[in-house]
NUBATOR-303109 format. One record per residue (C-alpha): x negated, y, z negated; residue number from 1. Coordinates in steps of 0.05 Angstrom, whole numbers. Layout:
! residues N
SITE        X        Y        Z   lumro
SITE        X        Y        Z     NUM
...
This chain:
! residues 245
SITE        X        Y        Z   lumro
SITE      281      362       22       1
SITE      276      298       67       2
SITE      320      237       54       3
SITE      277      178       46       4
SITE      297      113       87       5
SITE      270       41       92       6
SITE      243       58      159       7
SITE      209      123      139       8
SITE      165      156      102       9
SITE      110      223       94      10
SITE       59      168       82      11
SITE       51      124      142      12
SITE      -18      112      160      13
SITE       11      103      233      14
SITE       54      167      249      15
SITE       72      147      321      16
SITE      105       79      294      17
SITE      145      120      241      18
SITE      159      171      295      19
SITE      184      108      345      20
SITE      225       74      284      21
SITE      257      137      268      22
SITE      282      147      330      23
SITE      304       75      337      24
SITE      353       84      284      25
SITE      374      155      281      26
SITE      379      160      350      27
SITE      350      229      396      28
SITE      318      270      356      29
SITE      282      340      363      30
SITE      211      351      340      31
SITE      231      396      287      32
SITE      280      347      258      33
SITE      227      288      264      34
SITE      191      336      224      35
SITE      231      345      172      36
SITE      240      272      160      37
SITE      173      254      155      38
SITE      143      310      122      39
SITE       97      335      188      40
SITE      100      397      224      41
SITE      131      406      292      42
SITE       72      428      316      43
SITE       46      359      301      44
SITE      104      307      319      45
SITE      103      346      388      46
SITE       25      323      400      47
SITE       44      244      377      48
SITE      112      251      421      49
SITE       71      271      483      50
SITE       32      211      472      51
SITE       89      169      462      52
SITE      109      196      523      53
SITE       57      177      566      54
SITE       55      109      554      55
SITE      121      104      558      56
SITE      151       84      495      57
SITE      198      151      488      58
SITE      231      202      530      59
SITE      267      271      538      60
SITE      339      254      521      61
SITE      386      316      533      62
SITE      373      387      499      63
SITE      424      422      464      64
SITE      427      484      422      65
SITE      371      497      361      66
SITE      417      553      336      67
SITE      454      608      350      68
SITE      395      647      387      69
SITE      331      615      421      70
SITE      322      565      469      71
SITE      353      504      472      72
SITE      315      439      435      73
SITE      294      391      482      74
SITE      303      319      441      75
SITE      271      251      447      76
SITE      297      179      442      77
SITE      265      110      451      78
SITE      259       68      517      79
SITE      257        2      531      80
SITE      196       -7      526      81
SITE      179       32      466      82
SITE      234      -16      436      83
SITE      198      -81      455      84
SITE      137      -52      420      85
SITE      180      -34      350      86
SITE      164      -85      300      87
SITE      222     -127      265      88
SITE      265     -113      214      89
SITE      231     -148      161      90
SITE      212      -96      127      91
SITE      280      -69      116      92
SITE      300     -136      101      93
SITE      243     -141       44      94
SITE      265      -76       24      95
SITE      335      -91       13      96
SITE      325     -153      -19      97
SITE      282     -119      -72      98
SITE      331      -64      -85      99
SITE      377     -121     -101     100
SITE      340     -163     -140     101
SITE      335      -90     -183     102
SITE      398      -82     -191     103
SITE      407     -155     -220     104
SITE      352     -159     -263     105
SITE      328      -95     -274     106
SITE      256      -70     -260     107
SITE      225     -123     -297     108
SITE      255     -169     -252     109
SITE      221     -136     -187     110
SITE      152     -139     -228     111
SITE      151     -212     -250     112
SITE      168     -222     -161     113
SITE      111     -180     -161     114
SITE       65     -216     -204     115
SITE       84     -283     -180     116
SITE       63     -257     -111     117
SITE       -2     -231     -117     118
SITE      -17     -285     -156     119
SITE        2     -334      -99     120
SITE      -50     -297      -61     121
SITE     -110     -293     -105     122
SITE      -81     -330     -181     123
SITE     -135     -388     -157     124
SITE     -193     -353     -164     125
SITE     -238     -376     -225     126
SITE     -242     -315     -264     127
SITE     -309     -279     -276     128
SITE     -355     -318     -328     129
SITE     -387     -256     -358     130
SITE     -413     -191     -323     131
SITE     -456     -226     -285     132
SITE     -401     -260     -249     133
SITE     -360     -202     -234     134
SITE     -394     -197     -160     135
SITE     -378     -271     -148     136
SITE     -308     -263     -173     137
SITE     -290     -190     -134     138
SITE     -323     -233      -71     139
SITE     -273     -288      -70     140
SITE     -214     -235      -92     141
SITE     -232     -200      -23     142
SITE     -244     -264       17     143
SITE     -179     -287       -3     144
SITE     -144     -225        4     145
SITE     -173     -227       85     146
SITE     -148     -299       91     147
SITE      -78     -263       71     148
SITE      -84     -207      132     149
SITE     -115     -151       85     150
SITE     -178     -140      121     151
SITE     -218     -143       58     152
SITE     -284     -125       42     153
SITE     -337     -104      -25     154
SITE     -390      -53      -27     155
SITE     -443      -28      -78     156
SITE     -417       41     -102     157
SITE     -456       77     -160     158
SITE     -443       36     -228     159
SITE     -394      -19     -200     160
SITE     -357      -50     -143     161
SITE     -304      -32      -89     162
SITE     -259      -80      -63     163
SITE     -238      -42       -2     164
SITE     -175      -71       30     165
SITE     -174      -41      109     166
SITE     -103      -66      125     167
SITE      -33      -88       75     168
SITE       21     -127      113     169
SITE       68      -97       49     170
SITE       52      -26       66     171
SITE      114       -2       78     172
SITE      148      -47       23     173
SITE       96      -20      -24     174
SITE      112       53      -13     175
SITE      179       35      -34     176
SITE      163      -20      -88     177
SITE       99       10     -127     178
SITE      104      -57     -166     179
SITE       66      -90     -109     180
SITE       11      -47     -129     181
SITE       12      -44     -194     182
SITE       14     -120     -203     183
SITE      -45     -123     -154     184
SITE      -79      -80     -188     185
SITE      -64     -122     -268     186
SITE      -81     -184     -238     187
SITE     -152     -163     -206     188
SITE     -170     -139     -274     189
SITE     -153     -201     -303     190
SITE     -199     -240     -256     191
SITE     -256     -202     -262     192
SITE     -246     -189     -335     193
SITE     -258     -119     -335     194
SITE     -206      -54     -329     195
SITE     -209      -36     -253     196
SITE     -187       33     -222     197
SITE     -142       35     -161     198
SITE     -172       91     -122     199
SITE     -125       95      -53     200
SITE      -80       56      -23     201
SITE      -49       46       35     202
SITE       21       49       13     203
SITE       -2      126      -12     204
SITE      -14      148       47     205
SITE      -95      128       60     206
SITE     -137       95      109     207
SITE     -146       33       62     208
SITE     -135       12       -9     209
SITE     -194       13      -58     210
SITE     -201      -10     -122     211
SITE     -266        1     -167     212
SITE     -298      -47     -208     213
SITE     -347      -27     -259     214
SITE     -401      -82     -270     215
SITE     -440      -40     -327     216
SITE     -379      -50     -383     217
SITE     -337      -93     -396     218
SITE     -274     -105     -453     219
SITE     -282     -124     -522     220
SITE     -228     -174     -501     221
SITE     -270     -208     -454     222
SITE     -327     -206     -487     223
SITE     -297     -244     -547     224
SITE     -256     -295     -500     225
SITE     -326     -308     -465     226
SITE     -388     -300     -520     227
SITE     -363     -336     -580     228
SITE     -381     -286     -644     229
SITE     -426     -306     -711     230
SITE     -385     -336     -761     231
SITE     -349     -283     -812     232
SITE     -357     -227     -755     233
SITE     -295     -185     -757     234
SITE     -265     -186     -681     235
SITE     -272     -122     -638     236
SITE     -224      -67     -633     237
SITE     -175      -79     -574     238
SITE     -184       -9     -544     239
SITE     -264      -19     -547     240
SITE     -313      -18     -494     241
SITE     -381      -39     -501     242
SITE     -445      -37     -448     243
SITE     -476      -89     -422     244
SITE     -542      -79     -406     245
């Protein structure tokens, strides 16, 4: 069973990065080992480490024995170049300041950060009116979400919405800290006024994070916050979900 580090992890969407950043801080490394860390098969790391080769960015170190019987296994370390191209350590940094604040304050500590995060991206967006303001409202959630480096965008799909969000500066945080998501996730719904499904994310392992939006219900909470009931009516069930058509 692999040891999971800050700079690592089986779900990278960019597997030659987590290759290079493994070997930045462990040092040479075989294929098989590289393997082992990040979940992939030798077979594998040894097609993204002939590509790191070839541009450069990692080399043969020495070889030295894979056992008692076989040949030797020929290991790999980074060059100068490939460390020029490594991002910074802000991710570790993010990562160890999170893991602290933890320890302080417990979980809920890390997910009011995370709340009062997201919010800071998209907590300004005036929240959906009724149903037929949920388009308007997912819009400006993925507008603002681009203006924050997530490559955002909304499509049509079936019933509802999907906010699809093609990049996440946090990625690597966020496979550590599923708060990120999570509080993403709680505070979308609250803007659009409606329960939304994450579908993917990036942080998981997928080419992009998508959440779905259904347009053709929405809450008996909303609904009463929004379309003021007759006199005497009894309020709705919290659990309840009623159609709009």
């Amino acid at each position: 069973m692999s040891v999971q580090h800050a700079y690592d992890t089986s779900a990278r969407p960019d597997t030659r990065s987590a290759i290079r950043e493994l070997l930045l801080a462990r040092g040479a490394l075989t294929a098989t080992e590289i393997g082992r860390e990040l979940g992939l098969t030798a077979a594998g790391v040894r097609r993204h480490l002939d590509n790191l080769v070839e541009v450069g960015e990692v080399e043969p170190a020495h070889t030295r024995p894979a056992g008692t019987r076989g040949r030797p296994a020929k290991a790999f370390q980074v060059t100068a170049s490939g460390r020029s191209t490594a991002k910074h350590g802000y991710d570790h940094l993010a990562v160890e300041a999170l893991t602290a604040l933890r320890r302080i304050g417990g979980s809920e500590a890390v997910i009011d950060f995370a709340r009062e995060r997201v919010r800071s991206v998209i907590g300004h967006i005036r929240p959906a009116e009724g149903p037929h303001d949920v388009e308007r409202a997912a819009s400006d959630i993925a507008s603002a979400l681009s203006e924050a480096g997530y490559a955002s965008s909304v499509e049509e799909v079936g019933t509802g919405l999907q906010v699809c969000q093609h990049h996440c500066p946090v990625w690597n945080v966020a496979s550590r800290f599923p708060e990120l998501c999570e509080a993403e996730q709680e505070v979308v719904s609250e803007i659009v006024g409606t329960h939304v499904q994450r579908l993917a994310t990036i942080a998981g392992g997928n080419c992009a994070c998508t959440t779905n939006i259904p347009t053709g219900t929405v809450s008996a909470e909303f609904l009463a916050a929004t379309i003021p009931a007759p006199a005497g009516a009894p309020a709705p069930a919290p659990t309840a979900e009623r159609t709009v058509r």
